[in-house]
C-alpha positions as a Markdown table, in Angstrom:
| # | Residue | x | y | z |
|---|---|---|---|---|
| 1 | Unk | 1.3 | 1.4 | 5.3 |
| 2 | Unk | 0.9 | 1.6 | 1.4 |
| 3 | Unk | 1.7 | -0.7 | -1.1 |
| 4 | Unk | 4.6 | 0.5 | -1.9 |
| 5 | Unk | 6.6 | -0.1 | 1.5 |
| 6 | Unk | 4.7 | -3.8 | 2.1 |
| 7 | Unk | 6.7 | -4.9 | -1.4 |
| 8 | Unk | 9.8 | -3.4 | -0.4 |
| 9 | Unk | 9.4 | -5.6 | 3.2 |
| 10 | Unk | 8.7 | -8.3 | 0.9 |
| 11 | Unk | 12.5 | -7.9 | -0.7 |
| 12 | Unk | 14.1 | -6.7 | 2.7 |
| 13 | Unk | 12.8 | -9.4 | 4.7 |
| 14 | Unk | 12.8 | -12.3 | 1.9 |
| 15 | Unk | 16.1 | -12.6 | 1.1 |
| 16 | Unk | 17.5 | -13.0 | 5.2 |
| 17 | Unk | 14.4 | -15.5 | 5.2 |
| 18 | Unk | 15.1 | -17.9 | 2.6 |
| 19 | Unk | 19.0 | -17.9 | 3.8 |
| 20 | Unk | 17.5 | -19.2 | 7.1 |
| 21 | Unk | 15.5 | -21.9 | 4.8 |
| 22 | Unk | 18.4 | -22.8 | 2.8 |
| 23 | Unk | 20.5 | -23.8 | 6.4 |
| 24 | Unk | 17.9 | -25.9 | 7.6 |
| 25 | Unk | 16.1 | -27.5 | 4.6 |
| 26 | Unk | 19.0 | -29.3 | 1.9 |
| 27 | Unk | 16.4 | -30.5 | -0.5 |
| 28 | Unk | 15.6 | -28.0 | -3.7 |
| 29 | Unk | 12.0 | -29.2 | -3.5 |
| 30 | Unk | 11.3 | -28.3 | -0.1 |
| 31 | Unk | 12.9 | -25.0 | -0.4 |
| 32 | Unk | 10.6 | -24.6 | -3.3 |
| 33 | Unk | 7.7 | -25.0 | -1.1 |
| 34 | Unk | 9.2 | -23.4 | 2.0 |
| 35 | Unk | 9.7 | -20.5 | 0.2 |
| 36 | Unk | 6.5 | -20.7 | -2.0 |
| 37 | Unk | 4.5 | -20.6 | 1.4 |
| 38 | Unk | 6.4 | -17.5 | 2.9 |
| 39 | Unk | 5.8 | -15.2 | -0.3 |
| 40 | Unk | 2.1 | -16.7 | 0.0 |
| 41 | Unk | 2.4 | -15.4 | 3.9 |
| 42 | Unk | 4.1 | -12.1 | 2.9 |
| 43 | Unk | 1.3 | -11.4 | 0.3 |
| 44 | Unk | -1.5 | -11.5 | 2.7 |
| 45 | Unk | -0.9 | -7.9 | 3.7 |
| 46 | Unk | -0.7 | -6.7 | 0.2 |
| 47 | Unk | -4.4 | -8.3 | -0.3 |
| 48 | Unk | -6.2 | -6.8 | 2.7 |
| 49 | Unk | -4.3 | -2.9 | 2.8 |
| 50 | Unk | -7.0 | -0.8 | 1.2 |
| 51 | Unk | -6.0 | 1.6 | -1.1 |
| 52 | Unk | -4.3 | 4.9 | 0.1 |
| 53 | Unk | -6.5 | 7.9 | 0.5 |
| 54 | Unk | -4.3 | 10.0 | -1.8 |
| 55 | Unk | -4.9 | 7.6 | -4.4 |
| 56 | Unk | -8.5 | 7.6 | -4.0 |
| 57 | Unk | -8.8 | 11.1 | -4.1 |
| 58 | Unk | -7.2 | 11.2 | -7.2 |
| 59 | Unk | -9.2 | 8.6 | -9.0 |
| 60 | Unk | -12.3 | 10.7 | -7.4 |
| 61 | Unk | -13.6 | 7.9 | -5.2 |
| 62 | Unk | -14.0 | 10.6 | -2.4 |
| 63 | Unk | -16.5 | 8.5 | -0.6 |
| 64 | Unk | -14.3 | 5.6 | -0.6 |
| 65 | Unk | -11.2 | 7.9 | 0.5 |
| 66 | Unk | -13.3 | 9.2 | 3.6 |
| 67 | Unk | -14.0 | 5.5 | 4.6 |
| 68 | Unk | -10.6 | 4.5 | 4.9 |
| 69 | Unk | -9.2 | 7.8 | 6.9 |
| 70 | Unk | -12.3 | 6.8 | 8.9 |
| 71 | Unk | -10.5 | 3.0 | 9.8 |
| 72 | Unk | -7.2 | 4.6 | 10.0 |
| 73 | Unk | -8.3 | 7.7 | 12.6 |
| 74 | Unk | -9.6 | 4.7 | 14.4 |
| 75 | Unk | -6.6 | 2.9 | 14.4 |
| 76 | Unk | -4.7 | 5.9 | 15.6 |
| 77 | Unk | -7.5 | 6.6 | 18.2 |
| 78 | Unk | -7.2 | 10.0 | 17.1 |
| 79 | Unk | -10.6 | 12.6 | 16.3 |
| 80 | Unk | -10.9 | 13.1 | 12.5 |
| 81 | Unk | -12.4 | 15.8 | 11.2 |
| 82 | Unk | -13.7 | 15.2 | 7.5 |
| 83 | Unk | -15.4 | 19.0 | 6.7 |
| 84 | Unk | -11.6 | 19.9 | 6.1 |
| 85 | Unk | -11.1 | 17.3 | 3.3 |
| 86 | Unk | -13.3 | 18.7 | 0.5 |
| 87 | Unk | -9.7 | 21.1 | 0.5 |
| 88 | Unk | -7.3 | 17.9 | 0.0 |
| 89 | Unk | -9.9 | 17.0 | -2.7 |
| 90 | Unk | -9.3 | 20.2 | -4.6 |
| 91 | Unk | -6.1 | 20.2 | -4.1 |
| 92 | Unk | -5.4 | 16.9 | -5.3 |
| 93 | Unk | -7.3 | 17.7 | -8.7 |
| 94 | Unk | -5.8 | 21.1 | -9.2 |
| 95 | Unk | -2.6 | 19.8 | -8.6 |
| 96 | Unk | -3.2 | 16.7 | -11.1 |
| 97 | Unk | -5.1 | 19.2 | -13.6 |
| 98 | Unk | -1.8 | 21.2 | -13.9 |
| 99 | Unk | 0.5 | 18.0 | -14.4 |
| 100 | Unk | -1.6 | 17.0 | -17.4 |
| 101 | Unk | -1.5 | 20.8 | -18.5 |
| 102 | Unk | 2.0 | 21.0 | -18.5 |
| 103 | Unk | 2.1 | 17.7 | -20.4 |
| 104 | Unk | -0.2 | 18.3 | -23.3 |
| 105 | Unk | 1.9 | 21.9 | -23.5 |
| 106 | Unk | 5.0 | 19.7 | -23.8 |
């Protein structure tokens, strides 16, 4: 999951959550802290997701990149192979090198 979709469940699942509050809790100030402590709740994914791969790649922290599909093939329970993703890595860069070409030709 990247950062991305967790802010998106932050919006899709906030606003059906603080209706909920609002039915039971009458008082502003509670509300306040009731909702307060659920977008501190809703945050904690946000925190402890590690960066996507992709992005790593493109920033070149390959080592870092190779760590993470490491905790995610695990996850999965599914082989990895990394020999395969010196390629991505090239890719990535060349793709990236002709963005910022086509810019500066702009």
């Amino acid at each position: 999951i990247y950062y991305s979709t967790c802010s998106q469940l932050i919006w899709v699942l906030g606003y059906p959550i603080l209706v909920c509050l609002c039915y039971f809790i009458h008082s502003w100030p509670f509300i306040y802290l009731a909702s307060g402590l659920v977008i501190a709740v809703t945050f904690i994914p946000v925190i402890l997701l590690p960066d996507s791969p992709r992005y790593l790649l493109s920033i070149g922290k390959v080592e870092e990149a190779k760590k993470v599909l490491i905790v995610y093939a695990k996850l999965a329970k599914q082989p990895i192979d990394l020999d395969g993703l010196n390629l991505v890595v090239g890719d990535i860069a060349s793709e990236d090198e002709r963005s910022i070409t086509a810019e500066l030709q702009s």
